[in-house]
PDB file of N, CA, C and O in Angstrom:
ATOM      1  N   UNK A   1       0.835  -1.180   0.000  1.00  0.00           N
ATOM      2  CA  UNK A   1       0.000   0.000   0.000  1.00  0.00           C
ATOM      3  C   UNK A   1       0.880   1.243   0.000  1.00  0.00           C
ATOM      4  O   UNK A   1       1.894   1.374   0.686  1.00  0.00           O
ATOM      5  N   UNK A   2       0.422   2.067  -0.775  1.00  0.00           N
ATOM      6  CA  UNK A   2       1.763   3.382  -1.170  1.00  0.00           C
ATOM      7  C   UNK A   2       0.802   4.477  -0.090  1.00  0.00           C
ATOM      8  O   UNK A   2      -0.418   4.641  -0.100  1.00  0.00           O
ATOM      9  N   UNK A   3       1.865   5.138   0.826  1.00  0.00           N
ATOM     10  CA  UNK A   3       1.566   6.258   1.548  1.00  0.00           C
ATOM     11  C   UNK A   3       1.049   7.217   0.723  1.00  0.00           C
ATOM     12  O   UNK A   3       1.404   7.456  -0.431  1.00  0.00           O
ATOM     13  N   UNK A   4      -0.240   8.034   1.689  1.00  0.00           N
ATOM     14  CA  UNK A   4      -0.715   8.941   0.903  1.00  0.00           C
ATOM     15  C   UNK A   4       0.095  10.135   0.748  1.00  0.00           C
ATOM     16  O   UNK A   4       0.735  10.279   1.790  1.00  0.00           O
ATOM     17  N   UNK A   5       0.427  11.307  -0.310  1.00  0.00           N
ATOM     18  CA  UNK A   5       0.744  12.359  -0.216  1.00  0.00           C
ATOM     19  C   UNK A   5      -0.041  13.651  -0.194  1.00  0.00           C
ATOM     20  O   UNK A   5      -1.265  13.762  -0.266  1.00  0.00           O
ATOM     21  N   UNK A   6       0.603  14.336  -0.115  1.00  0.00           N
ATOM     22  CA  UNK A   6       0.180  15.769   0.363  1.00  0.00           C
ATOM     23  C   UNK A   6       0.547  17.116  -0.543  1.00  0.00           C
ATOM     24  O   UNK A   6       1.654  17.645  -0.640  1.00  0.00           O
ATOM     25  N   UNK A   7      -0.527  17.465  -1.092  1.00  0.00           N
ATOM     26  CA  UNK A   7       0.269  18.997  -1.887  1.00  0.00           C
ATOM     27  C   UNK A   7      -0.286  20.048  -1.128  1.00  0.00           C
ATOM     28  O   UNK A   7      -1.463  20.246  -0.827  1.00  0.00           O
ATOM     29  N   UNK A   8       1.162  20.964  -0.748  1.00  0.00           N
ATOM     30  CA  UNK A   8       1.190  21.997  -0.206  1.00  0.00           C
ATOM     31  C   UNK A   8       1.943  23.059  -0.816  1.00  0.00           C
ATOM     32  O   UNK A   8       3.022  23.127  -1.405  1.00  0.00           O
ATOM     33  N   UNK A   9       0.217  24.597  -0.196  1.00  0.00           N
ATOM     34  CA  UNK A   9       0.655  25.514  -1.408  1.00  0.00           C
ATOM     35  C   UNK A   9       0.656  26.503  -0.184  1.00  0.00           C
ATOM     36  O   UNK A   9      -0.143  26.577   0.750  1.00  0.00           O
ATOM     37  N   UNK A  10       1.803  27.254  -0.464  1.00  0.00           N
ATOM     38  CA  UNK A  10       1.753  28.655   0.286  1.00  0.00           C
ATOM     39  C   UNK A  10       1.282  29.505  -0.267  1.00  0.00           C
ATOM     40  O   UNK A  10       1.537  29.752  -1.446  1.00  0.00           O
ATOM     41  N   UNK A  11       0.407  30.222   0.512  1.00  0.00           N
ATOM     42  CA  UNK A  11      -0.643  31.304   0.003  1.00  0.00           C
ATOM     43  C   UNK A  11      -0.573  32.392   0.235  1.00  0.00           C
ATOM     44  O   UNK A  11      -0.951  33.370  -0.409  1.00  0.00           O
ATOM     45  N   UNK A  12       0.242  32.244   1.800  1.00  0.00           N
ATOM     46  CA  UNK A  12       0.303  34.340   2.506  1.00  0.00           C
ATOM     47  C   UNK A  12       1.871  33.917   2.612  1.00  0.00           C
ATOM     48  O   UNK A  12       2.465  32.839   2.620  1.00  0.00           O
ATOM     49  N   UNK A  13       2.352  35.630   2.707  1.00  0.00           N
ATOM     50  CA  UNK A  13       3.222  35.689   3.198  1.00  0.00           C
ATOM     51  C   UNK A  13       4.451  35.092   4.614  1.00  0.00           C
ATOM     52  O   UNK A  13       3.835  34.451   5.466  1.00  0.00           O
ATOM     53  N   UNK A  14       5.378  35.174   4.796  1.00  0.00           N
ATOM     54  CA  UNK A  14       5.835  34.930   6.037  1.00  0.00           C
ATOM     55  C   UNK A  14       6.606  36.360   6.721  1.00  0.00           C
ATOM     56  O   UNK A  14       6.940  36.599   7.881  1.00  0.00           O
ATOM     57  N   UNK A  15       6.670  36.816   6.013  1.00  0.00           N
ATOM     58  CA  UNK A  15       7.269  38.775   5.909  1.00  0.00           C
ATOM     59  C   UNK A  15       7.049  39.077   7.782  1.00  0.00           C
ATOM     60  O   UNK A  15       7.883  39.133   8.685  1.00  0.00           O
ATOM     61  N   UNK A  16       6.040  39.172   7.781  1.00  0.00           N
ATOM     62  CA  UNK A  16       5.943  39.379   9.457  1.00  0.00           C
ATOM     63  C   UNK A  16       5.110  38.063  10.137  1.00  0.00           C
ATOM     64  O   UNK A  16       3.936  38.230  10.467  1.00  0.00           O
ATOM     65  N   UNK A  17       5.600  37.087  10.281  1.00  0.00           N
ATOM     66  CA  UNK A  17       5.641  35.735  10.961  1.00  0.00           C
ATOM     67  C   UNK A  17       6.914  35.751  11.847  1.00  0.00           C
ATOM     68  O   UNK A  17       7.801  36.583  11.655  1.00  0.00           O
ATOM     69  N   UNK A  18       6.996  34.618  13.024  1.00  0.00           N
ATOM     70  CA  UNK A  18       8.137  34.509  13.648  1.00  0.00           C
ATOM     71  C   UNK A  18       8.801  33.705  13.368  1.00  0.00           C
ATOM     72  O   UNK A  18       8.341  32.857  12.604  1.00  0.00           O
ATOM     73  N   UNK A  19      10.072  33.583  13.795  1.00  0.00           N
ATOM     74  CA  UNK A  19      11.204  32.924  13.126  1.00  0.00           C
ATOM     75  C   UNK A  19      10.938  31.294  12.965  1.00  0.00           C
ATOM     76  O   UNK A  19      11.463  30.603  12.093  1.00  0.00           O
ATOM     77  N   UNK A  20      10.083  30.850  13.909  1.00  0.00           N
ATOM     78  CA  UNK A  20       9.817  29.171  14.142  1.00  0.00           C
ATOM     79  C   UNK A  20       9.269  28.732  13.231  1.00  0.00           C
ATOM     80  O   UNK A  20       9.532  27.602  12.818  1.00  0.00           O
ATOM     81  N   UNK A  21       7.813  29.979  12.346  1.00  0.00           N
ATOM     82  CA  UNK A  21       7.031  30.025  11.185  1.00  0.00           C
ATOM     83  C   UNK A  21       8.041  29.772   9.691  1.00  0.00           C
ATOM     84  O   UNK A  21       7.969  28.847   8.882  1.00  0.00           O
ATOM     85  N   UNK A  22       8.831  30.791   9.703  1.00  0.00           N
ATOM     86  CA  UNK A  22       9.038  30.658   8.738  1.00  0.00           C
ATOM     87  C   UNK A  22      10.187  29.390   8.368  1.00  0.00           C
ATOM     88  O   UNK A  22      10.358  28.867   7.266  1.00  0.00           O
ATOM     89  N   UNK A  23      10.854  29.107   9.569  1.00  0.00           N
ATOM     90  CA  UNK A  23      12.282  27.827   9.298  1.00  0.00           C
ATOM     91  C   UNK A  23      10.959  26.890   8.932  1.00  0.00           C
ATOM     92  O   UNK A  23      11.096  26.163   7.948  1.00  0.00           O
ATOM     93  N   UNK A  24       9.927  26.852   9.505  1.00  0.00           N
ATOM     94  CA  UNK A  24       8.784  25.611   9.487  1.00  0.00           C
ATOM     95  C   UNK A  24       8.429  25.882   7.304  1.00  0.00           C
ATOM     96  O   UNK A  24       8.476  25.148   6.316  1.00  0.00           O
ATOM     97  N   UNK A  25       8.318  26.393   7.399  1.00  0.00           N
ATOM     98  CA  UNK A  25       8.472  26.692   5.810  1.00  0.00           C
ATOM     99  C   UNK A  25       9.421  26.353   5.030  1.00  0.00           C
ATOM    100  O   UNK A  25       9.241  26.001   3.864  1.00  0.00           O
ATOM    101  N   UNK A  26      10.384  26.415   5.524  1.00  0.00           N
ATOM    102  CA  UNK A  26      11.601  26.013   4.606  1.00  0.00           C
ATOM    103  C   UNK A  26      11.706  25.245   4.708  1.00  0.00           C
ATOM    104  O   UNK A  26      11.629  24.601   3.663  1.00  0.00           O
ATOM    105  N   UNK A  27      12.005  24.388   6.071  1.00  0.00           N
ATOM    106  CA  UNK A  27      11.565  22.611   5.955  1.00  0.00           C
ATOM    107  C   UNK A  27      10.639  21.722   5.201  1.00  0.00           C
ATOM    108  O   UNK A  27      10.736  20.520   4.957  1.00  0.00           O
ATOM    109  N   UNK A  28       9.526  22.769   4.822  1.00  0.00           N
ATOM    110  CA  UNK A  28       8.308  22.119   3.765  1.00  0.00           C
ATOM    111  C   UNK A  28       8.780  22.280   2.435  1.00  0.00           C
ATOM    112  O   UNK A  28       8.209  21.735   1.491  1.00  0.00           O
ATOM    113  N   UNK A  29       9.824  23.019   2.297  1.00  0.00           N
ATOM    114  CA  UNK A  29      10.093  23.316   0.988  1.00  0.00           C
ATOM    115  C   UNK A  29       9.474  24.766   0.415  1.00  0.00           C
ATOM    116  O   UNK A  29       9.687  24.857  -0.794  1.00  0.00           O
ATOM    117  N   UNK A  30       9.045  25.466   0.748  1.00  0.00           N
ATOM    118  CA  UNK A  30       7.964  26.061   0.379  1.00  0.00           C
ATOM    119  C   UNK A  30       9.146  28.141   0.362  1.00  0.00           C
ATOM    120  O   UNK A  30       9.900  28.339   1.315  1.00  0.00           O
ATOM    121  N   UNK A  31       9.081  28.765  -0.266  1.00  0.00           N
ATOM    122  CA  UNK A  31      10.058  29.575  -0.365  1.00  0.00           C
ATOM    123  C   UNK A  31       9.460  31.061  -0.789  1.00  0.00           C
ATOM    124  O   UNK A  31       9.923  32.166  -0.508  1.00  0.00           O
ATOM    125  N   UNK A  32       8.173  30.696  -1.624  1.00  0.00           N
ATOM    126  CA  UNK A  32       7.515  32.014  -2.403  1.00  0.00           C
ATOM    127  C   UNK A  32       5.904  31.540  -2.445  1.00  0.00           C
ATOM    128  O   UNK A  32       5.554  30.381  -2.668  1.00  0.00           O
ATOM    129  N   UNK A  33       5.073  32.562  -2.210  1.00  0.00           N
ATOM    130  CA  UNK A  33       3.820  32.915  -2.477  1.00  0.00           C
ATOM    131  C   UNK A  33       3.570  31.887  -3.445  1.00  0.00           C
ATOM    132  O   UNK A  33       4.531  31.672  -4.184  1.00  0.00           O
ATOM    133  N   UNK A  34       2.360  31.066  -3.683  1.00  0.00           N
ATOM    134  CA  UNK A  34       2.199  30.455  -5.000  1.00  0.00           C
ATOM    135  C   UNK A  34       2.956  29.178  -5.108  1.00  0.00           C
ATOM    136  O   UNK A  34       2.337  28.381  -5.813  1.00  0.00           O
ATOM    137  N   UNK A  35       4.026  28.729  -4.677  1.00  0.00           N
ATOM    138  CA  UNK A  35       4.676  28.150  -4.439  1.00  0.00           C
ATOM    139  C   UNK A  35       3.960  26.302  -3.752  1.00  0.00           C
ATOM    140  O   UNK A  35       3.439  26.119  -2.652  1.00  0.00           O
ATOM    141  N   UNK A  36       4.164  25.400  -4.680  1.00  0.00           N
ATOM    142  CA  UNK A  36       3.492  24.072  -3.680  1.00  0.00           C
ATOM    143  C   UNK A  36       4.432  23.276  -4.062  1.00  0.00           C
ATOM    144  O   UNK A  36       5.125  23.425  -5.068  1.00  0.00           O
ATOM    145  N   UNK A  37       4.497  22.348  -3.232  1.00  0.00           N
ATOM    146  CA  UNK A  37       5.169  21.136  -3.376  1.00  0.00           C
ATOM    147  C   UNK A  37       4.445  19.388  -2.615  1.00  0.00           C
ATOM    148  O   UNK A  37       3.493  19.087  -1.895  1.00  0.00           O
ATOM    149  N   UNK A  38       5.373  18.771  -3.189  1.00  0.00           N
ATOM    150  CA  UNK A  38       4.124  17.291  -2.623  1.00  0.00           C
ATOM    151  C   UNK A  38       5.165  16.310  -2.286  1.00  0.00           C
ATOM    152  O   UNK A  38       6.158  15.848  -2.848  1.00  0.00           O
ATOM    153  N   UNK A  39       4.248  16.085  -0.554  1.00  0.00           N
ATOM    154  CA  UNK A  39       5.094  15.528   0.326  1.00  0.00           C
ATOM    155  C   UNK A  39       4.250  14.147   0.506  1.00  0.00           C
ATOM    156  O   UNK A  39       3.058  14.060   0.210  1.00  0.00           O
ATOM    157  N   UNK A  40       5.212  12.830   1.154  1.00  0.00           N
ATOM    158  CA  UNK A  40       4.580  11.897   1.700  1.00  0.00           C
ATOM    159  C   UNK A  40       3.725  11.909   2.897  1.00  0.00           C
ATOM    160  O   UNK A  40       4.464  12.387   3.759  1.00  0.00           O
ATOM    161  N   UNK A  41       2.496  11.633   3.486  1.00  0.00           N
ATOM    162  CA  UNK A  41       1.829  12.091   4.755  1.00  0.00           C
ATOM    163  C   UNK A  41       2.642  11.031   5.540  1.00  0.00           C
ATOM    164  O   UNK A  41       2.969   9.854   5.385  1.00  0.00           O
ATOM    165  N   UNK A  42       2.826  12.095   6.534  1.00  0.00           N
ATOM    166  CA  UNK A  42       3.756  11.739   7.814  1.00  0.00           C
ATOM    167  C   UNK A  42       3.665  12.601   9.136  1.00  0.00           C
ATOM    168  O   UNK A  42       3.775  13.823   9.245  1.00  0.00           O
ATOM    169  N   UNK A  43       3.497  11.902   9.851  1.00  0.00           N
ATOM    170  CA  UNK A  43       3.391  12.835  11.511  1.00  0.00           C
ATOM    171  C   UNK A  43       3.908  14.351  11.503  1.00  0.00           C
ATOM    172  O   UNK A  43       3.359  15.394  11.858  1.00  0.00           O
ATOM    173  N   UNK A  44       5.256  14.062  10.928  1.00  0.00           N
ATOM    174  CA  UNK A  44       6.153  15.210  10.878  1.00  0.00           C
ATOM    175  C   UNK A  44       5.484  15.908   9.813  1.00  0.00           C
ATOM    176  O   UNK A  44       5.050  17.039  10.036  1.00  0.00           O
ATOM    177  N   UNK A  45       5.383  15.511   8.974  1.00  0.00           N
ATOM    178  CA  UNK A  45       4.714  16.702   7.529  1.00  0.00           C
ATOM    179  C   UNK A  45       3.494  17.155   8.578  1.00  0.00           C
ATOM    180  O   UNK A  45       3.695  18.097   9.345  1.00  0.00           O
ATOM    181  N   UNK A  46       2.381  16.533   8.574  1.00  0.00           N
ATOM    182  CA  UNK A  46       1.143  17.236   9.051  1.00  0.00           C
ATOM    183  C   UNK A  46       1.214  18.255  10.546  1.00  0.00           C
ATOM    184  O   UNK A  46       0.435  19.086  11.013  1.00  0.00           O
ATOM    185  N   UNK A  47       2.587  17.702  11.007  1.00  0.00           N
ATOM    186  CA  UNK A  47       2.156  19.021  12.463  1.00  0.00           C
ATOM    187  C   UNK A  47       3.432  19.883  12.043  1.00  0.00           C
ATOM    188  O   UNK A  47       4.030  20.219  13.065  1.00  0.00           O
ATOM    189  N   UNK A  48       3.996  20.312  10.989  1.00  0.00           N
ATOM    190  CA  UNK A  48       4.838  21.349  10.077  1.00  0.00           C
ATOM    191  C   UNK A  48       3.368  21.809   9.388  1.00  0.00           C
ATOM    192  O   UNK A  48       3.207  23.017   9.559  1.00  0.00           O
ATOM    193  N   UNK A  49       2.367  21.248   8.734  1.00  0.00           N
ATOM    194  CA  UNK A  49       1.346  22.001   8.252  1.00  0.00           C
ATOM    195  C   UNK A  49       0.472  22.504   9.372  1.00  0.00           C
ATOM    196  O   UNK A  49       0.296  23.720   9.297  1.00  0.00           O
ATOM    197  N   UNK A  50      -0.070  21.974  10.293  1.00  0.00           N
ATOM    198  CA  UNK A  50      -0.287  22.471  11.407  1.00  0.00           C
ATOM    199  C   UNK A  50      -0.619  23.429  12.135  1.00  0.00           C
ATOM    200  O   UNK A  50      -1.658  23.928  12.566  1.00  0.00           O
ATOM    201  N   UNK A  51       1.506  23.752  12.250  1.00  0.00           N
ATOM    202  CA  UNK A  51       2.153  25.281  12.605  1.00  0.00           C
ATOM    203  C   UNK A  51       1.800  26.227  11.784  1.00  0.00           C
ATOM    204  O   UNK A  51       1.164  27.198  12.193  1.00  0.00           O
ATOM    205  N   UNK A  52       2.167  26.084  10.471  1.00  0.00           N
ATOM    206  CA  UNK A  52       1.446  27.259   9.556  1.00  0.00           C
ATOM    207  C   UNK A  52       0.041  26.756   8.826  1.00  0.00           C
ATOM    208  O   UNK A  52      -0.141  26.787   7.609  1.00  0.00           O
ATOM    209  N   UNK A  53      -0.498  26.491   9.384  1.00  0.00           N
ATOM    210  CA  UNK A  53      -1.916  26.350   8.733  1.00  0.00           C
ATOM    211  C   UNK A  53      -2.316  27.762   8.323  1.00  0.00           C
ATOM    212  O   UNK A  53      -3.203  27.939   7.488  1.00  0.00           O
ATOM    213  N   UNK A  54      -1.731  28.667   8.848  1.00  0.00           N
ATOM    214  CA  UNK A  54      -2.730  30.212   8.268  1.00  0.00           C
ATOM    215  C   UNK A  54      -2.071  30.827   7.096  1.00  0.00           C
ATOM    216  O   UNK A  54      -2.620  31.822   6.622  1.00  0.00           O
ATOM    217  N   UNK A  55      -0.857  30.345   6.493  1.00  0.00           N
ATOM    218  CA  UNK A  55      -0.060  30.950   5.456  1.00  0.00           C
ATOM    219  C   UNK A  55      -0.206  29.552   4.212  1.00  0.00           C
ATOM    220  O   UNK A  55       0.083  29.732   3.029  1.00  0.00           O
ATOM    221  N   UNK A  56      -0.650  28.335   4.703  1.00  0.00           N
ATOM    222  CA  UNK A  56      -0.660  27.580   3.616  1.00  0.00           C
ATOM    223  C   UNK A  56      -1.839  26.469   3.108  1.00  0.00           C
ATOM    224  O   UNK A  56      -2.233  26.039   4.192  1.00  0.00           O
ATOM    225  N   UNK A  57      -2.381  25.982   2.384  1.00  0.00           N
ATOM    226  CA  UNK A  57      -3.335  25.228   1.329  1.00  0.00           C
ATOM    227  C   UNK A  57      -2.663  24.062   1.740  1.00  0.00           C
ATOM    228  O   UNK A  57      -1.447  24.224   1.634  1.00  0.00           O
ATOM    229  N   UNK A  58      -3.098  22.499   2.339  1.00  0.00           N
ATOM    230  CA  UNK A  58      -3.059  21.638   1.905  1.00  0.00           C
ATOM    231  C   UNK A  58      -4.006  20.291   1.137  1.00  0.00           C
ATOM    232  O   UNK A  58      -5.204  20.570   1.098  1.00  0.00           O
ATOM    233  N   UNK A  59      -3.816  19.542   0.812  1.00  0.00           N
ATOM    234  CA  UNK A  59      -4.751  18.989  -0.178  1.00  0.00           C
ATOM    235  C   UNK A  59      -4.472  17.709  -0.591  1.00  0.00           C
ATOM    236  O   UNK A  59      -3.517  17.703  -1.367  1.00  0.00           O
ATOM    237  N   UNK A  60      -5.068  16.306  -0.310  1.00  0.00           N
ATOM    238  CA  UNK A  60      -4.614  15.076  -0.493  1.00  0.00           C
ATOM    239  C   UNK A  60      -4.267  14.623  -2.286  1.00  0.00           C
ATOM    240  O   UNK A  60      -5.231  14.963  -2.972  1.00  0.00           O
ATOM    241  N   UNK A  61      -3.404  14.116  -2.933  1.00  0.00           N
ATOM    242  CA  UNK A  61      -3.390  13.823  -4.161  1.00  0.00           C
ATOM    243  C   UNK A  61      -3.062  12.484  -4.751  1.00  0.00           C
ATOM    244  O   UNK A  61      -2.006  11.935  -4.440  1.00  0.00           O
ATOM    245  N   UNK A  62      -3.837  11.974  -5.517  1.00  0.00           N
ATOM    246  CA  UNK A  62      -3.553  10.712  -5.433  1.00  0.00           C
ATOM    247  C   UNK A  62      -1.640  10.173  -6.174  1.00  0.00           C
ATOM    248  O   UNK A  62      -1.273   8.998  -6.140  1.00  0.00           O
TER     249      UNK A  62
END
C-alpha cells in the first residue's frame, strides 16, 4: 500500500511571521507565495502544516 501524499501551497506571506514560522516553511520546501510542493503524509509533515496552517493550502493527491 503506497503512503498517501500531500500537496502543499503557500498562500500568505511569512514577511511578518516569527522565526519558528518561517524555518517551518523552509523545511516544507515552500520559499515564495504560489509556491506548492508534494510531500509523503507523515506525523512530521502534518504538524509542520499544522504550525502554519494560516499561510498555507493543503490537499490530499492521489
Amino acid at each position: 500500500m503506497m503512503a498517501k501524499k500531500i500537496k502543499i501551497t503557500q498562500v500568505k506571506s511569512s514577511a511578518h511571521s516569527r522565526q519558528n514560522m518561517k524555518d517551518t516553511l523552509r523545511t516544507l520546501g515552500l520559499r515564495k507565495i504560489g509556491q506548492s510542493v508534494v510531500r509523503e503524509e507523515s506525523d512530521a509533515v502534518l504538524g509542520a502544516i499544522r504550525t502554519v496552517r494560516h499561510l498555507v493550502t493543503a490537499e490530499e493527491v492521489d
